[in-house]
ZAMARGU-4260 file (C-alpha; in steps of 0.2 Angstrom, whole numbers, plus 5000, padded with zeros to 4 digits):
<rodrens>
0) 5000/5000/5000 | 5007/5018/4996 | 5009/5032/5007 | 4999/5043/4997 | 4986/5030/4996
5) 4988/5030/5018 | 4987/5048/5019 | 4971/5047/5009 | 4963/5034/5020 | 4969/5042/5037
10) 4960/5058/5031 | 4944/5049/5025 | 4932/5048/5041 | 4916/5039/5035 | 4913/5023/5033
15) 4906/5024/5015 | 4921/5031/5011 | 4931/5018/5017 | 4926/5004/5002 | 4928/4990/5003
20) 4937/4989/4985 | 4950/5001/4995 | 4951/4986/5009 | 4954/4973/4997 | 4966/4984/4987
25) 4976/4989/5003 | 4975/4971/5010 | 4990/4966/4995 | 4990/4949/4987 | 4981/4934/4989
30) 4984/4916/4987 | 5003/4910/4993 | 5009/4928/4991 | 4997/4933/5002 | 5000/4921/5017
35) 5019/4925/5017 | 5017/4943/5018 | 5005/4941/5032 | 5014/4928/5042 | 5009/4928/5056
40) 4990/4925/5047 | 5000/4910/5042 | 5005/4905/5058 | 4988/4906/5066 | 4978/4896/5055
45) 4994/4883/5053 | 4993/4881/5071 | 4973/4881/5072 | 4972/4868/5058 | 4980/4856/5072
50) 4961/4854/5074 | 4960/4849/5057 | 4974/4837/5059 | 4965/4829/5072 | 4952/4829/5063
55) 4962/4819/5046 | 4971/4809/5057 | 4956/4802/5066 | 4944/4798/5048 | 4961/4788/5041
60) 4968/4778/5055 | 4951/4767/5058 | 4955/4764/5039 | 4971/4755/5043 | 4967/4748/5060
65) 4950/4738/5055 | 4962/4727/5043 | 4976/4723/5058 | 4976/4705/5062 | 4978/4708/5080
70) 4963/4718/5079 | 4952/4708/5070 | 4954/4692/5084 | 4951/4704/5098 | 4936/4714/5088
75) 4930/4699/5076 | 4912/4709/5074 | 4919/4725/5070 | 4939/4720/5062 | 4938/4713/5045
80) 4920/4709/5037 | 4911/4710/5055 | 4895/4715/5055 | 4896/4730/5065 | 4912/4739/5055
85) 4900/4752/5048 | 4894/4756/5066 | 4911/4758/5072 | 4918/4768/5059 | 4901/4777/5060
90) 4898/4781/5078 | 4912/4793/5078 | 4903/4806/5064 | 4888/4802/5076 | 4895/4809/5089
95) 4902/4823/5080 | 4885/4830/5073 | 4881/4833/5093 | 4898/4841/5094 | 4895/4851/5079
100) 4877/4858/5085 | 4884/4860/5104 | 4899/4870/5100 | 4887/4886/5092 | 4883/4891/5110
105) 4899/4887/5115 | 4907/4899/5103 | 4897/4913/5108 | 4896/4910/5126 | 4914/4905/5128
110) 4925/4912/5112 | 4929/4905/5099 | 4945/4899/5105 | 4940/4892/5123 | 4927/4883/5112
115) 4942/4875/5102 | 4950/4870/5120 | 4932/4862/5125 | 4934/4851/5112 | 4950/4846/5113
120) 4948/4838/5129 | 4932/4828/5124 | 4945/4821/5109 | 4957/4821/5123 | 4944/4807/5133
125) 4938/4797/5117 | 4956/4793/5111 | 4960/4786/5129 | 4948/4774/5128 | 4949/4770/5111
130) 4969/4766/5114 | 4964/4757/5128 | 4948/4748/5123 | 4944/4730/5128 | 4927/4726/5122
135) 4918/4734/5108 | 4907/4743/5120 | 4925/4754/5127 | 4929/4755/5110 | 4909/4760/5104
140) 4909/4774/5120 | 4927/4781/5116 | 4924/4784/5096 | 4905/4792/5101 | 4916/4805/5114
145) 4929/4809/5104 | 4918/4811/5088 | 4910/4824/5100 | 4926/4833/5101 | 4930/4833/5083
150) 4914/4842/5078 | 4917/4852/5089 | 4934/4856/5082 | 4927/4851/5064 | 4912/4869/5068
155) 4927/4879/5079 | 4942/4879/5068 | 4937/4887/5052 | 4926/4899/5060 | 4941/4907/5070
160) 4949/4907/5055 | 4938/4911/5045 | 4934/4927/5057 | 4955/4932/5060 | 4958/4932/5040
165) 4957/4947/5028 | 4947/4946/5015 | 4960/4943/5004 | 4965/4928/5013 | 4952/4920/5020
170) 4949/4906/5005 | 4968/4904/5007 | 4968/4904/5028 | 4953/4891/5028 | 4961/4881/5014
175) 4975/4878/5027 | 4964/4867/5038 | 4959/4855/5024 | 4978/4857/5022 | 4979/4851/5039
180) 4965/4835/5038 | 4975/4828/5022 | 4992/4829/5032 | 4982/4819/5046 | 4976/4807/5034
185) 4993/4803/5026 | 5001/4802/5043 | 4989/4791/5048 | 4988/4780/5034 | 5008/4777/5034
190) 5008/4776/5053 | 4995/4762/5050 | 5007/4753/5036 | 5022/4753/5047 | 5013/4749/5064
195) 5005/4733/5056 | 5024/4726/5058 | 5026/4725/5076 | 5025/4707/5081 | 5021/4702/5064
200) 5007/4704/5053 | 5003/4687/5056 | 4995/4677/5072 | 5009/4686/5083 | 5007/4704/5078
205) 5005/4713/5097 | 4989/4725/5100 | 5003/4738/5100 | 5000/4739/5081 | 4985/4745/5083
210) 4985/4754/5099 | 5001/4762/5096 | 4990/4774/5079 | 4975/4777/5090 | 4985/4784/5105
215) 4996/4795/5097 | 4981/4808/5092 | 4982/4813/5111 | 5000/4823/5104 | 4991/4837/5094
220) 4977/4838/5105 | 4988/4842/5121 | 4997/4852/5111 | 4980/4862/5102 | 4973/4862/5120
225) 4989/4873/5127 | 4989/4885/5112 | 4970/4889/5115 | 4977/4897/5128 | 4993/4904/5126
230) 4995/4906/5108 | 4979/4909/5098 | 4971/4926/5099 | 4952/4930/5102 | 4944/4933/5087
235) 4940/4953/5083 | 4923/4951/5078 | 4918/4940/5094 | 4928/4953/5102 | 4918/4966/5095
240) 4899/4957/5096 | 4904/4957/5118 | 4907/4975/5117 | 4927/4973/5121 | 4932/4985/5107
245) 4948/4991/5114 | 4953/4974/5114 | 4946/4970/5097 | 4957/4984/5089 | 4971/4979/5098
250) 4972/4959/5092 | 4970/4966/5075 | 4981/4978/5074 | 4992/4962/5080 | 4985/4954/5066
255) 4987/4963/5053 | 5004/4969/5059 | 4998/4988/5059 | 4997/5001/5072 | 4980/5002/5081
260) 4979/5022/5074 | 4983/5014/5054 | 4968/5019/5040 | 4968/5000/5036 | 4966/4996/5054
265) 4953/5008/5058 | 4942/5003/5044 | 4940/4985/5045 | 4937/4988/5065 | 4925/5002/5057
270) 4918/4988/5047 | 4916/4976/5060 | 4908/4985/5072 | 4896/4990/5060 | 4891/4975/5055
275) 4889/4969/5074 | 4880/4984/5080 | 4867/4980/5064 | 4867/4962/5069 | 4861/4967/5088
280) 4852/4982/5084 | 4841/4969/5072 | 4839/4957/5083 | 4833/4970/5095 | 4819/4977/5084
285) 4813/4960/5078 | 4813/4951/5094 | 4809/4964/5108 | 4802/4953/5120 | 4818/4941/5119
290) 4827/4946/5133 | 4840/4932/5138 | 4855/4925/5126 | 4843/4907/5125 | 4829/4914/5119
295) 4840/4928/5109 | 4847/4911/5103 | 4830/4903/5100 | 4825/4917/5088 | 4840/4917/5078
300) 4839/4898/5074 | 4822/4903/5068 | 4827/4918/5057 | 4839/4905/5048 | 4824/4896/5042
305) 4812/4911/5041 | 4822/4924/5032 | 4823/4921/5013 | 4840/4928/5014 | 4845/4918/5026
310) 4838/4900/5020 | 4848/4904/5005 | 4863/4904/5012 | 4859/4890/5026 | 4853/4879/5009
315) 4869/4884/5001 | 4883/4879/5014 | 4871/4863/5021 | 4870/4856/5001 | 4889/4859/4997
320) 4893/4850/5015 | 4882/4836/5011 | 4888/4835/4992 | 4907/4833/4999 | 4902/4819/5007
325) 4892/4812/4994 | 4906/4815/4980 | 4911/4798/4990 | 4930/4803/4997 | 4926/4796/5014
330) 4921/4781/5007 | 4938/4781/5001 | 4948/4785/5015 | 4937/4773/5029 | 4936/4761/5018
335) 4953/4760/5005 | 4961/4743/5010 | 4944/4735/5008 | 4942/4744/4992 | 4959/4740/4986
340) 4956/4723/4987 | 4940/4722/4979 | 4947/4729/4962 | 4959/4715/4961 | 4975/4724/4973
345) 4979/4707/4986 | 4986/4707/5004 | 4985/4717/5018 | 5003/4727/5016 | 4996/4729/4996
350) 4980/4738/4999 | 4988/4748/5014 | 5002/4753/5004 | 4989/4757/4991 | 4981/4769/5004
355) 4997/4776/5008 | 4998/4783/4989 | 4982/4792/4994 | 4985/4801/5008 | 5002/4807/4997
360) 4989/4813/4985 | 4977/4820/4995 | 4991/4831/5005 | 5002/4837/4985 | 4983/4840/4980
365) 4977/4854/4994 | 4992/4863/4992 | 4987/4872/4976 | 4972/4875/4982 | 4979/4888/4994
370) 4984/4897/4979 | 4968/4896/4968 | 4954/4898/4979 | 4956/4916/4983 | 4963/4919/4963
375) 4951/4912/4952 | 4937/4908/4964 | 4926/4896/4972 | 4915/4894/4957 | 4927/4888/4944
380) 4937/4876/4955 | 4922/4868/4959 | 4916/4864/4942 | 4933/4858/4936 | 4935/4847/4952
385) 4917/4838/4949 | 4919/4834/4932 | 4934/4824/4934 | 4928/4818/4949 | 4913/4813/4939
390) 4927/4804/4925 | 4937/4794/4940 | 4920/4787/4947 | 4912/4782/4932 | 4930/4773/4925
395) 4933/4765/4941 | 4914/4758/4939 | 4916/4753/4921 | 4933/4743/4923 | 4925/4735/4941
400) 4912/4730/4929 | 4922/4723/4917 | 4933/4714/4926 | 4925/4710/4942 | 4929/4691/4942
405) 4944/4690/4934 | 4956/4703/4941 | 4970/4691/4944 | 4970/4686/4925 | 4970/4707/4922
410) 4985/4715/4936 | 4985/4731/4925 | 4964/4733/4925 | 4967/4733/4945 | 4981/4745/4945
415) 4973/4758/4933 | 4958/4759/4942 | 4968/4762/4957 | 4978/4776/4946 | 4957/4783/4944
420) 4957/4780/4964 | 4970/4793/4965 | 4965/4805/4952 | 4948/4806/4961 | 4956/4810/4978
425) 4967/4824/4968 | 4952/4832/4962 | 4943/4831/4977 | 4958/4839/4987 | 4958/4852/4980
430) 4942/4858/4974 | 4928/4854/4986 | 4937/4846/4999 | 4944/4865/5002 | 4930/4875/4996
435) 4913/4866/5006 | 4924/4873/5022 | 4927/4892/5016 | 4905/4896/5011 | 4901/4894/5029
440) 4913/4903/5036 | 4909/4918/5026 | 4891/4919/5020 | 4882/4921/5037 | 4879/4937/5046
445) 4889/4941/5063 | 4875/4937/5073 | 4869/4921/5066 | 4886/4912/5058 | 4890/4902/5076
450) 4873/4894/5073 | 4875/4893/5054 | 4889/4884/5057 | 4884/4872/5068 | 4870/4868/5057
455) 4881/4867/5042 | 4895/4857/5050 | 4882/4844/5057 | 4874/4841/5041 | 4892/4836/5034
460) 4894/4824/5050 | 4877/4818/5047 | 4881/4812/5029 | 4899/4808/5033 | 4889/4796/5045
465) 4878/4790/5030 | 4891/4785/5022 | 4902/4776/5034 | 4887/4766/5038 | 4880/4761/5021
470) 4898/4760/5010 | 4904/4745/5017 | 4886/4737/5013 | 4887/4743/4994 | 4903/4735/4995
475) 4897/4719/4997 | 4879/4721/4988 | 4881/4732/4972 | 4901/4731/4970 | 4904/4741/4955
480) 4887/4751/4958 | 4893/4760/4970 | 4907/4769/4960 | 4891/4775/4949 | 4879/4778/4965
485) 4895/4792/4968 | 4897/4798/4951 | 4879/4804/4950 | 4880/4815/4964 | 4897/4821/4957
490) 4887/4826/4943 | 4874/4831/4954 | 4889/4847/4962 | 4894/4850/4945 | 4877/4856/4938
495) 4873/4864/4954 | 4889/4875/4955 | 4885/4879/4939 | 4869/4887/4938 | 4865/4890/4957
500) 4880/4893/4967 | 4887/4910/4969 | 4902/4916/4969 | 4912/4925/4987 | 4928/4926/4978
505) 4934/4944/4988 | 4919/4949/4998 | 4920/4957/5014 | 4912/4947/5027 | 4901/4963/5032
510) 4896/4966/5014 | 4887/4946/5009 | 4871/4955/5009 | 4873/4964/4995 | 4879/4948/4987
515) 4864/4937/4993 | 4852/4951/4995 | 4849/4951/5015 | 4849/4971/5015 | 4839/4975/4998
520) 4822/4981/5011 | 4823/5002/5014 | 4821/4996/5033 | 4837/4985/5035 | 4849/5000/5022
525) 4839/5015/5032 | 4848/5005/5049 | 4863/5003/5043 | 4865/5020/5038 | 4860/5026/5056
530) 4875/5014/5060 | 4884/5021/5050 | 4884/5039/5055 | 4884/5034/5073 | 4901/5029/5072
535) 4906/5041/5059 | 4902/5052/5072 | 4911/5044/5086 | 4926/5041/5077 | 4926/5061/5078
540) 4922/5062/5095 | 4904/5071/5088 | 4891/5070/5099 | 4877/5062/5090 | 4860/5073/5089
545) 4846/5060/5084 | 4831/5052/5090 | 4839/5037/5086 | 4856/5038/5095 | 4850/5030/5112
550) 4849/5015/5101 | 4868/5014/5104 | 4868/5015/5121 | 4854/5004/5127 | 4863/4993/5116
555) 4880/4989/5123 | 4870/4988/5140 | 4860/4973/5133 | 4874/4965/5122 | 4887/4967/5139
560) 4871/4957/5151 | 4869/4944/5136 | 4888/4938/5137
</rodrens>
């Protein structure tokens, strides 16, 4: 940003005349630029993505661990073919669909950050018992409880994030934690692989090679746990929606690595209290008989279903959570060694090195995305991803139907549609693996996104749940169908992004209304205005002469008793 450019912005007052095309230009590159100019945005969401780690590490290491002799003789209805594997891999997503609608309050009651440390210590308690699991009931009760703890992490994570970034970086920023849940999956899957050795991978291998994968998780949770703490900052805008403004523009003037008296400071904080004073202000003209934060809460989970506007958006990031599921990557990473071996790849240390290979790919894959998201924009990445997502699935389907019964007489058949295996993973990484976490982090309102989120993250736990439970039974039933059961809904994201899904490339968080037409109404732009000259006017220490400036007033009275 220019001096002359400064001097301009530090004379400009208002905050119409802080645009946010001014922001966005000020703000400097996006994309991998971006992120090294602002390190310490870097190292924020790098260390906050440990949650996604946990979060990876958990979905790939049941993968590996359900194929483990010594597992399969002490677990013979969940290990191997058991009929309760889909309810073990299943129970964890279960459990983080209550995690991810729990943690909305929690983010508002407690911070954002604290709600991060709650959840690490529920994961902290699942992975305890699941390392020391002796019955399937211990190893049922530990998945349910740490599942809890990584919705909660799964809802937490990318809205701190999502919340510290600049506009300019928040695609890249919350790209990180998918970043972050690839890394765990290829650690876990490897881990897996080498682990399997100890004592033998046959009749002798010890329970260490199975426990040793579950009870290293507890690593990056302890160490999450102590940076909620010590390291990780409050986010401004919750910072902003208590009333602690002081503090607010000091953590981002930290963030943004600017003096607290900086024009580019001055008016994003201009910006966020703008949109957080219009948030309670709206709440306190629609629901003036809601007087504690539950009912306050109550009424807002309405609005989500009541406002057009705000349907919309809830439709928007629910559908893109549920598609990722559906696009059939889970199915992949819970499943791999299973699926290996069914197109034709033998033996346990095949089919696990076979999963190795993809959580490679998965982690190469998401780095780009870091770069593109915020460049060329949601939109396009999406529609490139599901169309050769949609070629993968429906090549994979076609040789498995082919070759079904004789992939020992066809060893190349089996590799190349492993080679499709990969390419799928590739696509998804770094297409809508990335991109169904950045549209709920950014489309919501202040006042609403907690709740938002919760809804949004549950509904991909929910389908993440589906699909643990009915893949291993499509596995064994439809074979072959299930590679085109996925394909369709691949399809399905590809038509959808096309001709429905719009695009947040750039958008200020405080400005999505205009985008999704939540402020078209003369009431809502007639209240934002008054914002705005309220704070015009306090910036200039003016005293403000209206008959609506005790708005203001009773207002931080009511927003300080709520929290």
């Amino acid at each position: 940003m220019s001096n002359e450019k400064a001097d301009q912005m530090i004379r400009s007052s208002s905050v119409e005349e802080m645009s946010s095309v001014d922001l966005d230009s000020a703000y400097g590159p996006s994309g991998f630029r971006g992120l090294v100019r602002s390190s310490n945005i870097l190292f924020y969401s790098l260390f906050a993505s440990l949650g996604g780690f946990l979060f990876g590490y958990d979905q790939g290491v049941i993968s590996g661990v359900l194929v483990m002799r010594d597992f399969e003789t002490r677990f013979p209805r969940v290990g191997g073919n058991g009929d309760l594997q889909g309810w073990v891999v299943s129970i964890m997503q279960l459990g983080a669909f209550v995690g991810a609608l729990i943690n909305s309050p929690l983010a508002d009651r407690l911070s954002r950050r604290y709600s991060i440390a709650v959840a690490c210590v529920a994961f902290l308690i699942g992975s305890v018992l699941q390392a020391g699991a002796i019955d399937n009931s211990m190893l049922f009760i530990g998945r349910f409880i740490g599942g809890i703890g990584l919705g909660q992490i799964s809802m937490g994570v990318p809205l701190w994030i999502g919340e510290i970034a600049p506009p300019n970086l928040r695609g890249s920023a919350v790209t990180l934690q998918q970043f972050a849940i690839a890394s765990g999956i290829m650690i876990s899957f490897w881990l897996d692989y080498g682990t399997q050795y100890i004592g033998g991978i046959g009749e002798g291998q010890s329970q260490l090679a199975w426990r040793l994968p579950f009870a290293l998780r507890v690593v990056p949770a302890i160490t999450l746990l102590i940076g909620c703490f010590f390291i990780l900052p409050f986010s401004p805008r919750w910072l902003v929606k208590v009333r602690r403004e002081h503090e607010a523009l000091a953590v981002l003037s930290r963030l943004r690595k600017l003096p607290e008296n900086h024009p580019i400071v001055q008016a994003e904080i201009m910006q966020i209290k703008a949109g957080a004073r219009f948030d309670a202000l709206t709440i306190k003209e629609k629901f003036p008989n809601a007087k504690t934060s539950a009912q306050i809460a109550y009424q807002q989970y309405k609005e989500l279903f009541m406002q057009k506007h705000l349907a919309k958006r809830l439709f928007v990031a629910c559908f893109l959570q549920f598609l990722q599921q559906f696009t059939g990557v889970n199915a992949i990473i819970y499943y791999a060694p299973k699926m290996f071996k069914s197109i034709g790849l033998s033996g346990n240390s095949v089919s696990l090195l076979a999963t190795g290979v993809v959580g490679i790919i998965n982690v190469v894959a998401t780095v780009p995305a870091i770069g593109i998201v915020d460049n060329f924009g949601r939109r396009v990445v999406l529609m490139v991803g599901a169309l050769f997502m949609s070629l993968s699935h429906f090549i994979i389907a076609t040789l498995y139907a082919i070759y079904e019964h004789s992939w020992a007489e066809h060893l190349s058949a089996g590799w190349a549609a492993a080679a499709f295996v990969w390419f799928f993973v590739f696509n998804f990484a770094y297409s809508v693996g990335c991109i169904a976490w950045i549209y709920p982090t950014e489309i919501f309102p202040l006042g609403v996104r907690a709740q938002a989120m919760g809804i949004a993250i549950s509904v991909n736990w929910i389908s993440n749940f589906l699909i643990g439970l009915i893949t291993p039974i499509m596995l064994n039933h439809i074979k072959f169908g299930t590679f085109y059961f996925f394909f369709a809904f691949t399809m399905v994201l590809f038509c959808w992004v096309m001709f429905f899904l719009p695009e947040t490339k750039g958008v200020p968080m405080e400005e999505m209304d205009k985008l999704w037409g939540g402020s078209e109404g003369k009431e809502t732009a007639d209240r934002m205005a008054r914002i705005q000259n309220e704070l015009k006017c306090e910036s200039r220490n003016v005293p403000i002469y209206s008959k609506t400036s005790s708005y203001s007033d009773d207002l931080d009275i009511e927003m300080q008793e709520q929290y």
